[in-house]
Backbone as numpy.savetxt, mean C-alpha at the origin, in Angstrom:
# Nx Ny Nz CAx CAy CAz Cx Cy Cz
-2.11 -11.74 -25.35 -1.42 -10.45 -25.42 -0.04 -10.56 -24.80
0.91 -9.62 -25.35 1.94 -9.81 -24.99 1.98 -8.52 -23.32
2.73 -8.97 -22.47 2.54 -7.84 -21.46 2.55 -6.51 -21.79
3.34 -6.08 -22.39 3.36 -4.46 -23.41 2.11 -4.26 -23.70
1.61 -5.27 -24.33 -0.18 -4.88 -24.18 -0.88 -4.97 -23.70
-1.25 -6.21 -22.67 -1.48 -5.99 -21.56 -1.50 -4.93 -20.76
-0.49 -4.27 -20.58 -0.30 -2.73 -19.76 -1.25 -1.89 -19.89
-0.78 -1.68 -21.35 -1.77 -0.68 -21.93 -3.58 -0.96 -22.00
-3.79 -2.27 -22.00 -5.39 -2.55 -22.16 -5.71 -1.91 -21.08
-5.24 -2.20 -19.54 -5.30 -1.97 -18.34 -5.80 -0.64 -18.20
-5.21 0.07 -18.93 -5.35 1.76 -18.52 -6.77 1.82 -19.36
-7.78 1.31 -19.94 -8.94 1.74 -20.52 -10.33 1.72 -19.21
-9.87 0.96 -18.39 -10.55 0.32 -16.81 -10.23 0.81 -16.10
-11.40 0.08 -15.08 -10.77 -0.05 -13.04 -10.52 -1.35 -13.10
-9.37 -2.22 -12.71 -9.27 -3.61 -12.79 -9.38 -4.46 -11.25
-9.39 -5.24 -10.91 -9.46 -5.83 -9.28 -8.40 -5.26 -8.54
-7.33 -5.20 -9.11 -6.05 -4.54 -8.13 -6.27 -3.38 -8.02
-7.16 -2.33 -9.04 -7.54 -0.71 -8.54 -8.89 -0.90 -7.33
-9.00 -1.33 -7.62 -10.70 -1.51 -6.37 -10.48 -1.10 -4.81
-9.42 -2.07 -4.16 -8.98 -1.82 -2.84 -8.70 -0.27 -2.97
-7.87 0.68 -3.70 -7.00 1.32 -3.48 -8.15 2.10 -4.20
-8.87 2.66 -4.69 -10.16 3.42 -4.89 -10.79 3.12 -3.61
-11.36 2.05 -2.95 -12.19 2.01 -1.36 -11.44 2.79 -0.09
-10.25 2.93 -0.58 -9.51 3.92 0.56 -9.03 2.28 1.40
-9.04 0.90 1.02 -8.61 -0.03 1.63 -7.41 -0.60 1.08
-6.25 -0.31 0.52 -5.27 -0.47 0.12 -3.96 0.30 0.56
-3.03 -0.83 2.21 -2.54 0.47 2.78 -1.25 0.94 1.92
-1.38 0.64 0.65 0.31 0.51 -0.24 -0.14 1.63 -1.77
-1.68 1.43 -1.77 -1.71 2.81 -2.89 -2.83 3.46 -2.39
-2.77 4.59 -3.50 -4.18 5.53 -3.16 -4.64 5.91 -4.39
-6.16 6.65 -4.09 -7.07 6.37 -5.18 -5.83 7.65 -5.94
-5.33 9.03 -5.46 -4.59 9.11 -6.44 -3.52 8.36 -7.66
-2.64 7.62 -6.93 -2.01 6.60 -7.69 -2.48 6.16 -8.69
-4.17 5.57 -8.64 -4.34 4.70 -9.53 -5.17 5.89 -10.98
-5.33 6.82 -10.37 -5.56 8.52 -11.16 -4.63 8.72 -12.10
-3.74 8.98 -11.35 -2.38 8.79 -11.82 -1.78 7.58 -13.20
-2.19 6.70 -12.63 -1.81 5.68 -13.72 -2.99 5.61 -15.31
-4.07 5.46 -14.58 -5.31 5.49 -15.46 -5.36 6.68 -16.50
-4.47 8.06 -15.97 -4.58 9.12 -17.19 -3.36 8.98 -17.66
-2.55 8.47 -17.57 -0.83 8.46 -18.00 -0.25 8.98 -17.84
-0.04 8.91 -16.03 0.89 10.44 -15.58 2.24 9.57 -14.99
2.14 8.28 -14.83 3.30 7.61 -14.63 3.66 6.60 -15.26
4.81 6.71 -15.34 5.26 5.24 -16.41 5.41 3.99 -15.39
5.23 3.01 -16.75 5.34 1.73 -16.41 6.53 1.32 -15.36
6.66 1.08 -14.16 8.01 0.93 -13.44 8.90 -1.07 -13.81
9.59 -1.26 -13.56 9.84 -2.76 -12.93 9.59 -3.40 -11.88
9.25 -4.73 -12.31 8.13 -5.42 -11.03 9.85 -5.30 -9.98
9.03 -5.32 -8.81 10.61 -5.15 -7.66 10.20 -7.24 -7.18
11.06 -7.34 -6.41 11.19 -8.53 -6.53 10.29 -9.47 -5.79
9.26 -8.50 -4.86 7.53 -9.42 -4.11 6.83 -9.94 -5.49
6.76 -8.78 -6.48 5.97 -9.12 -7.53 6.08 -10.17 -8.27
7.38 -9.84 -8.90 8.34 -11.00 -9.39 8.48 -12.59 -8.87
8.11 -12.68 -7.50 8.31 -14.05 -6.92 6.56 -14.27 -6.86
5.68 -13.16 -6.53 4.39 -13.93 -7.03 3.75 -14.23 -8.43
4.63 -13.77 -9.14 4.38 -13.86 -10.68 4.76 -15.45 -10.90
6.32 -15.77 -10.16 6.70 -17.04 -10.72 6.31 -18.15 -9.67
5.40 -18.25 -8.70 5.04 -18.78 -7.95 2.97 -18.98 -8.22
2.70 -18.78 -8.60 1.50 -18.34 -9.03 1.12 -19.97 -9.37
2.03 -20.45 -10.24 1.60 -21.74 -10.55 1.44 -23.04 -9.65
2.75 -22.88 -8.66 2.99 -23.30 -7.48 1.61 -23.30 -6.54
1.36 -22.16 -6.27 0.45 -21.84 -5.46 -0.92 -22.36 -6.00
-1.33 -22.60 -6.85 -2.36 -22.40 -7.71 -2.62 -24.69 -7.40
-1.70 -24.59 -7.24 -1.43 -26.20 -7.81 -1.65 -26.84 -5.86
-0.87 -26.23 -5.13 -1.28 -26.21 -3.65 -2.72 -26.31 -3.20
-3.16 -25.15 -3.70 -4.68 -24.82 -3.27 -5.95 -25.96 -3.82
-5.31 -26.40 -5.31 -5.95 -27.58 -5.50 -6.07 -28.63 -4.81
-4.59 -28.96 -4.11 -4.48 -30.24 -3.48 -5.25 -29.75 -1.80
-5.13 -28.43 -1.33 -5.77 -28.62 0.11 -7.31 -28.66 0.00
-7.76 -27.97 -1.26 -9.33 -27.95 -1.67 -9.88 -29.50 -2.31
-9.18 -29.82 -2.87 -10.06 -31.04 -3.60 -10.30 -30.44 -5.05
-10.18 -29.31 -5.31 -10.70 -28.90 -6.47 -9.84 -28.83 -7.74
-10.46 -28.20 -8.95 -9.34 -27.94 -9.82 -10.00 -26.82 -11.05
-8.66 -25.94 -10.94 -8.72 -25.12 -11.63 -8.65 -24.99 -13.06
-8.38 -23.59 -13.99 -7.78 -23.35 -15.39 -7.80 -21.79 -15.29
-7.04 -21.55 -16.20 -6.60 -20.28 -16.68 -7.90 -19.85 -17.42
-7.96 -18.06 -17.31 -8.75 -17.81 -18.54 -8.06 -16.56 -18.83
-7.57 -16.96 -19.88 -6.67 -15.99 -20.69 -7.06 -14.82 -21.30
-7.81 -13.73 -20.77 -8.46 -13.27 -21.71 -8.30 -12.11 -20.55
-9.06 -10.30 -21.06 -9.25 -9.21 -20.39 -10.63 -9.25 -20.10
-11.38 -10.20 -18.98 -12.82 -9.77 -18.85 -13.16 -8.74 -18.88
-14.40 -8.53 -19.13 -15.57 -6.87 -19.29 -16.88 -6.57 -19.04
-17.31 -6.39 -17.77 -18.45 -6.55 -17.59 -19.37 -5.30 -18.69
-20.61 -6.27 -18.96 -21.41 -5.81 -20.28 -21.84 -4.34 -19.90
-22.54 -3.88 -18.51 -23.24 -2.68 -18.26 -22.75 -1.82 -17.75
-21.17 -1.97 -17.28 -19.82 -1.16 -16.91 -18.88 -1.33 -17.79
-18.62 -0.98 -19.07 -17.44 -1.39 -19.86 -16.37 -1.15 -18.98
-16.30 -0.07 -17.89 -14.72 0.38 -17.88 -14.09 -0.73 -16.61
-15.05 -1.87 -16.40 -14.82 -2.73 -14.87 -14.31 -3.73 -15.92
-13.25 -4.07 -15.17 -12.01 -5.09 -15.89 -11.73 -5.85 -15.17
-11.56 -6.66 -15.67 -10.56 -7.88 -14.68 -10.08 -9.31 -15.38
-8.86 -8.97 -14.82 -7.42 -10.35 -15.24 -7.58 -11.00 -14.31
-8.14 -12.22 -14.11 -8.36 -13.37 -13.07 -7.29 -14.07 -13.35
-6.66 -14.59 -11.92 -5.81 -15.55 -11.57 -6.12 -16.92 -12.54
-7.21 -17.24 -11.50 -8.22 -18.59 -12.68 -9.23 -18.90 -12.24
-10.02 -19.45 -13.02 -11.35 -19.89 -12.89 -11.58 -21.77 -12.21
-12.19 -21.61 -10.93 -12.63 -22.99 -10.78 -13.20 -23.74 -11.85
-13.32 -24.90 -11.54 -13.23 -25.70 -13.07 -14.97 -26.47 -12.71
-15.94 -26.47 -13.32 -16.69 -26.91 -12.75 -17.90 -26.55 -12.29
-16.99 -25.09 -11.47 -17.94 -24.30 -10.22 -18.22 -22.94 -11.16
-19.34 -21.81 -10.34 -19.49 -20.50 -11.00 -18.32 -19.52 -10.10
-16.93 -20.14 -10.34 -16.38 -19.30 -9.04 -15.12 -18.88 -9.63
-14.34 -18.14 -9.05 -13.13 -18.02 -9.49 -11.59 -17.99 -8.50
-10.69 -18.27 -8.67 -9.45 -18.11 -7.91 -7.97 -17.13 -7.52
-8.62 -16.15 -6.93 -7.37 -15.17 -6.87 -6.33 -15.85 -5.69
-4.89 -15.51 -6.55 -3.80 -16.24 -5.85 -3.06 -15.20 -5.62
-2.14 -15.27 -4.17 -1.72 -14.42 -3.23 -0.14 -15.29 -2.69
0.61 -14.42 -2.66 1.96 -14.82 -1.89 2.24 -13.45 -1.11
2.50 -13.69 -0.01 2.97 -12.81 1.39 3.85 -13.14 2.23
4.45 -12.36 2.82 5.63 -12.22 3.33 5.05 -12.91 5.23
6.13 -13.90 5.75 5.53 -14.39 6.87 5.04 -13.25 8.26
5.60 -11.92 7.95 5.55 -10.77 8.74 3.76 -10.46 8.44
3.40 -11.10 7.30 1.80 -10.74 7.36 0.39 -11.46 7.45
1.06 -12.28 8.44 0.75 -13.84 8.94 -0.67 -13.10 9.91
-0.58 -12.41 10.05 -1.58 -11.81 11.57 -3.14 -11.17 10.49
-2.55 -10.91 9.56 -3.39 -10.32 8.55 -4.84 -11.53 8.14
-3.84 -12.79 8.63 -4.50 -14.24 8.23 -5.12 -14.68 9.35
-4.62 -14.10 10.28 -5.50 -15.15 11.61 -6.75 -15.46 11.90
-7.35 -16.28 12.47 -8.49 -16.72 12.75 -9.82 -16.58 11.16
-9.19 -17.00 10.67 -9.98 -16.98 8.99 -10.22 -15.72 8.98
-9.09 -14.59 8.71 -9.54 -13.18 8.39 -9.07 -12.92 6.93
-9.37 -11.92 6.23 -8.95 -12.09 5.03 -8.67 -10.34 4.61
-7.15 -10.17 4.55 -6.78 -8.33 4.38 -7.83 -7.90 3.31
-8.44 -7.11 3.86 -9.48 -5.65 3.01 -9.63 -5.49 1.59
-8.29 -5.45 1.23 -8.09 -5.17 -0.15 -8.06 -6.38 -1.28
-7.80 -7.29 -0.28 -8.06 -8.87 -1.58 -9.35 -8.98 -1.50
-10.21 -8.55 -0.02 -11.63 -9.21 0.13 -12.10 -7.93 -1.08
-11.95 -6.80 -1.20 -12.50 -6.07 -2.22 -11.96 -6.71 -3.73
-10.90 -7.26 -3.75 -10.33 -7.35 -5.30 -11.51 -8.49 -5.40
-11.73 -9.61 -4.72 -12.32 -10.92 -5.24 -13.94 -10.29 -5.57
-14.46 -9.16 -4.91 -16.11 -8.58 -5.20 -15.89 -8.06 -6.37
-14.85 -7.54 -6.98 -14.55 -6.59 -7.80 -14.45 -7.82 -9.37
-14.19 -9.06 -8.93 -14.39 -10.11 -10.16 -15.40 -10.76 -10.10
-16.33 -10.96 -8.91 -17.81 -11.76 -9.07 -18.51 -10.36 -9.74
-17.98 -8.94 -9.87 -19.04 -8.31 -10.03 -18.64 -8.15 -11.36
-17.57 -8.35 -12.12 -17.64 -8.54 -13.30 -18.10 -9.67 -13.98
-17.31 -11.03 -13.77 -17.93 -12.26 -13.90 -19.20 -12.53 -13.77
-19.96 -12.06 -12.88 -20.99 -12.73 -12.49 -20.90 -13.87 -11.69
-19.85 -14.64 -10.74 -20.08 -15.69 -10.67 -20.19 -15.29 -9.42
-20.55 -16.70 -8.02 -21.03 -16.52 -6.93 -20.59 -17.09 -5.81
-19.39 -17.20 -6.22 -18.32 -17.59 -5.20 -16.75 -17.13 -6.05
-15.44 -16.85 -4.85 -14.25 -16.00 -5.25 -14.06 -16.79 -4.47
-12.65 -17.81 -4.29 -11.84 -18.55 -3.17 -10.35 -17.61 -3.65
-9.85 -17.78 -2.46 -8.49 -17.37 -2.06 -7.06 -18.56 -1.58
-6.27 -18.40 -2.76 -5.13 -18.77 -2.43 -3.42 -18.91 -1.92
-3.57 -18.48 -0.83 -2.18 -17.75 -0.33 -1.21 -18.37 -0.05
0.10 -18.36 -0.34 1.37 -18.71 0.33 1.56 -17.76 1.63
1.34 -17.91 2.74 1.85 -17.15 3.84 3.39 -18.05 4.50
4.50 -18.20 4.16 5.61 -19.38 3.89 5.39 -19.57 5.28
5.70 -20.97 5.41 5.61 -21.56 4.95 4.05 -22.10 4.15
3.21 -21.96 4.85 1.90 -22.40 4.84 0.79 -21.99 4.01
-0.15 -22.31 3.09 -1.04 -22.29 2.18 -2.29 -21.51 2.76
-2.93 -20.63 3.20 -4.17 -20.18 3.34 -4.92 -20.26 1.96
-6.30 -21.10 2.67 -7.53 -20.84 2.10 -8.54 -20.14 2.61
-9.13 -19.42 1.19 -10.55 -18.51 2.17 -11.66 -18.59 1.08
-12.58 -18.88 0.93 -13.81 -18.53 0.31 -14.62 -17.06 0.22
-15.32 -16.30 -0.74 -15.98 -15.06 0.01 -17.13 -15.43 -0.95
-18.35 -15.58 -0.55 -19.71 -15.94 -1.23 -20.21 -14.61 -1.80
-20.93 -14.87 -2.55 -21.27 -13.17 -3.38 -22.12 -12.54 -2.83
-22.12 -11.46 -2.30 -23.22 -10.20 -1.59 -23.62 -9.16 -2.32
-25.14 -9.18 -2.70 -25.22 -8.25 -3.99 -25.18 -6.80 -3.53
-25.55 -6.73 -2.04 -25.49 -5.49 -1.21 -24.20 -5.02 -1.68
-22.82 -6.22 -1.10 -21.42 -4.93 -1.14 -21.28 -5.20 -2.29
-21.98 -5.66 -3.79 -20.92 -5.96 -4.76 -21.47 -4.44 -5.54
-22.76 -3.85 -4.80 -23.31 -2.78 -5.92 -22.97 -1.37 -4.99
-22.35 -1.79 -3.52 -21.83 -0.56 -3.02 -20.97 -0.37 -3.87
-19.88 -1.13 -4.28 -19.04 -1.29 -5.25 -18.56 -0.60 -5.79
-19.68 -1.05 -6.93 -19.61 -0.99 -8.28 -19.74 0.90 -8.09
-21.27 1.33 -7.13 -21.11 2.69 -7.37 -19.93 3.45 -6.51
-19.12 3.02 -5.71 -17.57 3.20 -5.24 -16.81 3.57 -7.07
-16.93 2.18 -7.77 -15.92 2.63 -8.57 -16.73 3.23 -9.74
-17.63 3.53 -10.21 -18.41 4.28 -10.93 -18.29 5.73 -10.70
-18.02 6.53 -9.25 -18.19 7.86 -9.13 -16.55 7.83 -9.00
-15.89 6.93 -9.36 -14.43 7.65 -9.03 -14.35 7.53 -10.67
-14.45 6.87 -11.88 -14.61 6.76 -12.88 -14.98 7.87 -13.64
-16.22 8.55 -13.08 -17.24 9.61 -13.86 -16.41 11.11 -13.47
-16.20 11.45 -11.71 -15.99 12.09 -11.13 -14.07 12.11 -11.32
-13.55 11.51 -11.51 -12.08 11.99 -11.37 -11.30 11.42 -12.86
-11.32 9.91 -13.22 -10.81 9.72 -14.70 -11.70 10.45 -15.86
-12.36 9.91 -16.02 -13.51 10.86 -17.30 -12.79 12.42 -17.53
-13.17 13.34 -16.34 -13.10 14.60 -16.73 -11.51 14.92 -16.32
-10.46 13.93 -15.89 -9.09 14.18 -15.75 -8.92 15.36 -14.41
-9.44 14.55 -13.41 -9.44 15.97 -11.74 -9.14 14.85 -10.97
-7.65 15.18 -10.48 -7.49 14.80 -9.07 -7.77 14.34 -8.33
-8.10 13.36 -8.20 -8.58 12.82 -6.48 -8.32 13.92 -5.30
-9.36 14.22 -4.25 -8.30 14.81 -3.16 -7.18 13.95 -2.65
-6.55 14.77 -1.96 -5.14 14.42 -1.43 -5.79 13.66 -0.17
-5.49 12.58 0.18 -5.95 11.38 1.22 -4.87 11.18 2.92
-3.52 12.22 2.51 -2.59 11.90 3.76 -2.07 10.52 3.24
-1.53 9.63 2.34 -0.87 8.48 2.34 0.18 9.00 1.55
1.27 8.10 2.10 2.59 8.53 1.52 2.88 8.14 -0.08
1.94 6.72 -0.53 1.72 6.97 -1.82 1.32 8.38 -2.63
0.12 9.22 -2.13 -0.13 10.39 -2.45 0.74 11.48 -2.45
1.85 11.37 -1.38 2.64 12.33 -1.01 3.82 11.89 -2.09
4.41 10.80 -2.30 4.90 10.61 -3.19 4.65 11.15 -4.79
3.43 10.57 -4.94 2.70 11.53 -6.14 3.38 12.99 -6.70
2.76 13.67 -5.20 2.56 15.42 -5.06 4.34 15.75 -5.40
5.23 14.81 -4.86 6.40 14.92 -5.13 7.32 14.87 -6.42
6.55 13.78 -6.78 6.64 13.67 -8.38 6.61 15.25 -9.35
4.92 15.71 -8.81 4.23 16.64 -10.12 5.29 17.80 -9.72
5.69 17.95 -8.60 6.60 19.54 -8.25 7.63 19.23 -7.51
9.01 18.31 -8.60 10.14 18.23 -7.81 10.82 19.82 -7.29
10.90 20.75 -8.15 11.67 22.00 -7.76 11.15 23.21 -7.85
11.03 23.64 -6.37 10.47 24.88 -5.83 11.18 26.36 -6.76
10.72 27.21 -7.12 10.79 28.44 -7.60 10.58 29.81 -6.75
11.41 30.59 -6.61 11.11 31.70 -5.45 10.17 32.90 -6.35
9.06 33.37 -5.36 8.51 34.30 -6.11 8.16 35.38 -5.23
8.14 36.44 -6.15 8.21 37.89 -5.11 6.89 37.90 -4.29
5.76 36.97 -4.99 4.41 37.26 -4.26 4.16 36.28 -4.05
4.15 35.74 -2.91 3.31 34.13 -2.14 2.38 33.85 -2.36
1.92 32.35 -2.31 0.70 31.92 -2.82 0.11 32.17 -1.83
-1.54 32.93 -2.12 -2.43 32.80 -1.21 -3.36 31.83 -0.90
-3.15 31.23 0.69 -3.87 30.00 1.12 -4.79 30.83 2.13
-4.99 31.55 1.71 -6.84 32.20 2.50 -7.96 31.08 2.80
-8.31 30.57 2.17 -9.07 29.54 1.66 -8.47 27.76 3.34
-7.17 28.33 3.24 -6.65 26.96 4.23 -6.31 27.80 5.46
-6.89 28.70 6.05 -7.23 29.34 7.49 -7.55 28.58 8.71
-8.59 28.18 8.47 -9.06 26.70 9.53 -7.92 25.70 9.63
-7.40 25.58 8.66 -6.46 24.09 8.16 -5.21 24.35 9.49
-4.38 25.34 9.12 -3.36 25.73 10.02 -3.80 25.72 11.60
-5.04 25.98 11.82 -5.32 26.21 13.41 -5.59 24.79 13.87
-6.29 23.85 12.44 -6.44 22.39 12.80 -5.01 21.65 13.07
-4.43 22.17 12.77 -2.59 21.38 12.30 -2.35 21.84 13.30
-2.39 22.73 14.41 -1.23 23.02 15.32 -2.51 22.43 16.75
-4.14 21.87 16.44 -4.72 20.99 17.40 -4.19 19.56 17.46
-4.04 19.47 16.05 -3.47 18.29 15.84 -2.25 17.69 16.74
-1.05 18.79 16.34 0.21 18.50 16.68 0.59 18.61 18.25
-0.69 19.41 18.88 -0.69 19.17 20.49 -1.52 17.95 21.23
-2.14 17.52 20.07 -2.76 16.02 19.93 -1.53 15.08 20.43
-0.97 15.24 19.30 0.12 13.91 18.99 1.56 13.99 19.95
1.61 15.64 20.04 2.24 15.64 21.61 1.94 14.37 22.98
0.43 14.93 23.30 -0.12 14.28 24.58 0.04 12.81 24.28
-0.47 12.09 23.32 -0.63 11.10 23.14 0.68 10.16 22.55
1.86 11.08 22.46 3.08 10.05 22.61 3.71 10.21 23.93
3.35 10.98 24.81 3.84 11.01 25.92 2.65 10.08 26.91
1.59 9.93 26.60 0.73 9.16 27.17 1.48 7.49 26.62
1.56 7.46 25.91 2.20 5.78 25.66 3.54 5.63 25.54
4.43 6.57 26.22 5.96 6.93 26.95 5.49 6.23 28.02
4.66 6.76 28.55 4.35 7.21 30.00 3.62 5.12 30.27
3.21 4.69 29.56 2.65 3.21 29.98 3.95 2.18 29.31
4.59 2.44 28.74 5.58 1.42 28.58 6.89 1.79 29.17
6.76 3.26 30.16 7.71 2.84 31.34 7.09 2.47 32.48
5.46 2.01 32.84 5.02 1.40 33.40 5.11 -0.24 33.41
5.12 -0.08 32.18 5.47 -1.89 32.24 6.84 -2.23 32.39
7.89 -1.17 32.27 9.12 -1.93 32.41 9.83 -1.48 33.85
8.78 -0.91 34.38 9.05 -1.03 35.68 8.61 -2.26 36.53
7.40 -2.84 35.95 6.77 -4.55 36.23 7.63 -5.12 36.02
8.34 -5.14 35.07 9.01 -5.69 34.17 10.29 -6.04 35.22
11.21 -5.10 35.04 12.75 -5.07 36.40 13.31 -5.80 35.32
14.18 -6.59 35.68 15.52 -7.30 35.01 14.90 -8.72 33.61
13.66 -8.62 33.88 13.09 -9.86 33.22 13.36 -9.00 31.42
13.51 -10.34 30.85 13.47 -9.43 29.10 12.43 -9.70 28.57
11.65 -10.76 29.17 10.49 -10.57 28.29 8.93 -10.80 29.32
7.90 -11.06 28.91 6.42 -10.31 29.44 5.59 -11.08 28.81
4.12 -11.40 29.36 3.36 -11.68 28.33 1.96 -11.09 29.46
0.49 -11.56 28.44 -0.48 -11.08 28.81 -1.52 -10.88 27.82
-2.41 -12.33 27.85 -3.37 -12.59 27.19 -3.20 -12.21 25.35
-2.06 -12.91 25.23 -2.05 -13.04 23.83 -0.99 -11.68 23.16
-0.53 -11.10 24.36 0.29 -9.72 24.03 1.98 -10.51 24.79
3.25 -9.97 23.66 4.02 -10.73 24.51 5.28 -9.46 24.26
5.93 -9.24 24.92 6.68 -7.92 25.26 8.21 -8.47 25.25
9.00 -7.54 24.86 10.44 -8.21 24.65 11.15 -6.54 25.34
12.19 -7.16 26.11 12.80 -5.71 26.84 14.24 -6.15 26.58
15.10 -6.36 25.65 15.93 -7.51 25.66 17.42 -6.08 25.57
18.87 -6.52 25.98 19.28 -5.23 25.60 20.24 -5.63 23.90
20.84 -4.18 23.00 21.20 -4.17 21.97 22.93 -3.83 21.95
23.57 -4.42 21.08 24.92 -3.96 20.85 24.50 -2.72 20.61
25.88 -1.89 21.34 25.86 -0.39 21.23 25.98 -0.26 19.58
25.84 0.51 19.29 26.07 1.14 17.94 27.19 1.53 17.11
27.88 1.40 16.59 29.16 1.99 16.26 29.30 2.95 15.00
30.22 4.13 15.47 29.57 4.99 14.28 31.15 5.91 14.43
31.24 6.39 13.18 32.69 7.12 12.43 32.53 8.54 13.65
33.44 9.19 14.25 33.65 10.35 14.71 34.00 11.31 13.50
33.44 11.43 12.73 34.14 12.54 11.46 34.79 13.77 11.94
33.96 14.68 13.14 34.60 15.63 13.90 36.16 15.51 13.81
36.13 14.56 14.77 37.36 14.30 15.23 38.46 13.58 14.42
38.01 12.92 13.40 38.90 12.50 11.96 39.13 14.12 11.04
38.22 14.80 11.26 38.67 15.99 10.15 39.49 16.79 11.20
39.56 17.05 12.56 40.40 17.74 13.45 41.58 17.36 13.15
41.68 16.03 13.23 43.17 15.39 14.11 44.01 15.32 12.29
43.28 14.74 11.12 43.53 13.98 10.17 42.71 14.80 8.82
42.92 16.44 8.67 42.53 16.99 7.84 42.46 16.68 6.30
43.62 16.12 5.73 43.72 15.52 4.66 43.56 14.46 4.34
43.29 13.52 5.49 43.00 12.36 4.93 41.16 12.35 4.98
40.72 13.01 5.80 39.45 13.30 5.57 38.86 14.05 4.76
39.19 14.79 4.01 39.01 15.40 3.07 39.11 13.95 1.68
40.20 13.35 1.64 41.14 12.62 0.45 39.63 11.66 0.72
38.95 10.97 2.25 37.72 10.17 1.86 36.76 10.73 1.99
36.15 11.84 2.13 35.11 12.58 1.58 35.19 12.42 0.06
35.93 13.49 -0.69 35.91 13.25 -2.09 35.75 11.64 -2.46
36.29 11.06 -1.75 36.43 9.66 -2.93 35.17 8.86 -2.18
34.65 8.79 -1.08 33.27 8.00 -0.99 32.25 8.96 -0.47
32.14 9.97 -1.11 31.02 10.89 -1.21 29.83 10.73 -1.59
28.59 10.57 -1.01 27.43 9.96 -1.93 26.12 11.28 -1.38
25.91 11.78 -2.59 24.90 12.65 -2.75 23.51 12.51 -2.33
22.52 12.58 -1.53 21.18 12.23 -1.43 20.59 12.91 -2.69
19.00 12.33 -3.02 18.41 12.82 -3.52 17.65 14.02 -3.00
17.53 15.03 -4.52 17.08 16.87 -3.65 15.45 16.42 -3.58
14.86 17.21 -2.44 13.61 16.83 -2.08 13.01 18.62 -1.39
11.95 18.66 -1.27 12.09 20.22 -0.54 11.02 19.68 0.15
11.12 20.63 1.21 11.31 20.78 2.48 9.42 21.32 2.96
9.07 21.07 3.25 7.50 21.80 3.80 7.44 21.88 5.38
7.41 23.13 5.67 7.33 23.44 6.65 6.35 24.69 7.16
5.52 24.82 8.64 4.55 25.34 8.77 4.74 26.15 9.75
4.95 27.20 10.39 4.94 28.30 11.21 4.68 29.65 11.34
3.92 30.05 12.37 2.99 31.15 12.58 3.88 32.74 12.45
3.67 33.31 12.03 4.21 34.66 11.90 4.05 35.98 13.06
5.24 36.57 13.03 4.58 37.22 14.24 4.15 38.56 13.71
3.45 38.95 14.77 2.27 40.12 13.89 2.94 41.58 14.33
């Protein structure tokens, strides 16, 4: 298939890359998003350039993992389909050659090196690789990562326990939200919020307000909340000017695997416009107009109590 079709096959499924982000384990989408995509509420975007370098690295990587494993792979070119879930899909990286197993390949940024430590393996790949033994059938998923410089390998053996929590994970988001075309609830991720932003760029004034009767509790929870998040940024104010009082003139700290940097920064430098439009009216004006740059319009949500 050519990718144009490809795309489109995609949207008939849940594929391994929707799985994480349906489990609520995907911290970059949400099960709306993939709602979203699956009914055709967003268009196809351009890969940005992470994608793009694991697209053209794939082979690279693929060819690595052979040489640290001993093993060897192949492509399988095709849209798998498991027989008793038509709508469970999956585009595998590749198939071990040999073995009942398969190979999802991964490139990451060295900032997500911690994600890798001590043979750990991020949430959402360990769900994508269950999400192809449970189509495949096969009984082993290895993992191949570029973390740059360095190659991670990981194995995940097949568990029929989590592969059928799964399956009914993505079965009731299937039946319950694509099928009958309803919403996911709203989850708090900025993917979602992005979404919500999408469906209602521009607010409309109306003589009669919407009634949120129904979100009574909600408001009294939001303002427990926000005296929550009060205490508790002033509680961890309050311990990291404890440590940099330990601390004194030293710039940096350590402590069992925790290592602290107090180091100081070039001041900042920044335009006085005030004082350019006081002193230099026309010429501030003459570069306003000419390097003027518009933000994008966004509205505004905001929450406060009325007085009675």
């Amino acid at each position: 298939m050519t990718r144009e079709e490809w795309l489109k096959a995609r949207l008939i499924g849940i594929g391994g890359s929707d799985a994480g982000a349906i489990a609520g384990l995907n911290p970059y989408r949400s099960p709306v998003s993939v709602w979203a995509d699956k009914t055709g509420r967003t268009k196809d975007s351009p890969d940005n350039d992470a994608m793009r370098i694991g697209r053209d690295l794939e082979d690279y990587v693929a060819r690595r993992w052979c040489e640290a494993t001993g093993k060897k792979c192949h492509r399988r070119n095709a849209i798998l389909v498991n027989p008793d879930y038509p709508w469970m899909l999956a585009n595998v990286d590749r198939m071990v050659t040999g073995e009942d197993a398969g190979l999802e390949i991964k490139t990451a940024s060295p900032f997500a090196a911690d994600q890798w430590k001590n043979g750990e393996i991020p949430p959402s790949y360990e769900i994508q690789c269950l999400h192809y033994m449970a189509v495949t059938g096969a009984k082993r998923w290895y993992l191949g990562a570029l973390i740059w410089p360095h190659i991670e390998t990981r194995v995940i053996e097949r568990d029929e326990d989590e592969i059928q929590t799964l399956i009914k994970i993505e079965q009731d988001f299937w039946n319950d939200y694509i099928v009958p075309n309803v919403m996911p609830p709203a989850d708090g991720s900025k993917d979602c919020g992005d979404f919500i932003a999408t469906l209602y760029p521009e607010g409309e004034a109306q003589e009669t307000p919407t009634d949120l009767s129904k979100f009574k509790d909600s408001f009294a929870r939001i303002r427990e909340i926000d005296a929550l998040a009060d205490r508790l940024k002033q509680e961890k104010e309050a311990i990291k000017q404890q440590i940099q009082l330990e601390m004194q003139d030293n710039e940096t700290g350590i402590c069992d695997g925790w290592k602290v940097s107090w180091k100081n920064t070039k001041p900042r430098e920044t335009l006085d416009t005030g004082k350019l439009k006081k002193e230099h009216p026309k010429l501030y004006g003459m570069l306003f107009d000419r390097y003027r740059k518009t933000g994008k319009s966004s509205r505004r949500f905001t929450i406060k109590e009325m007085e009675v």
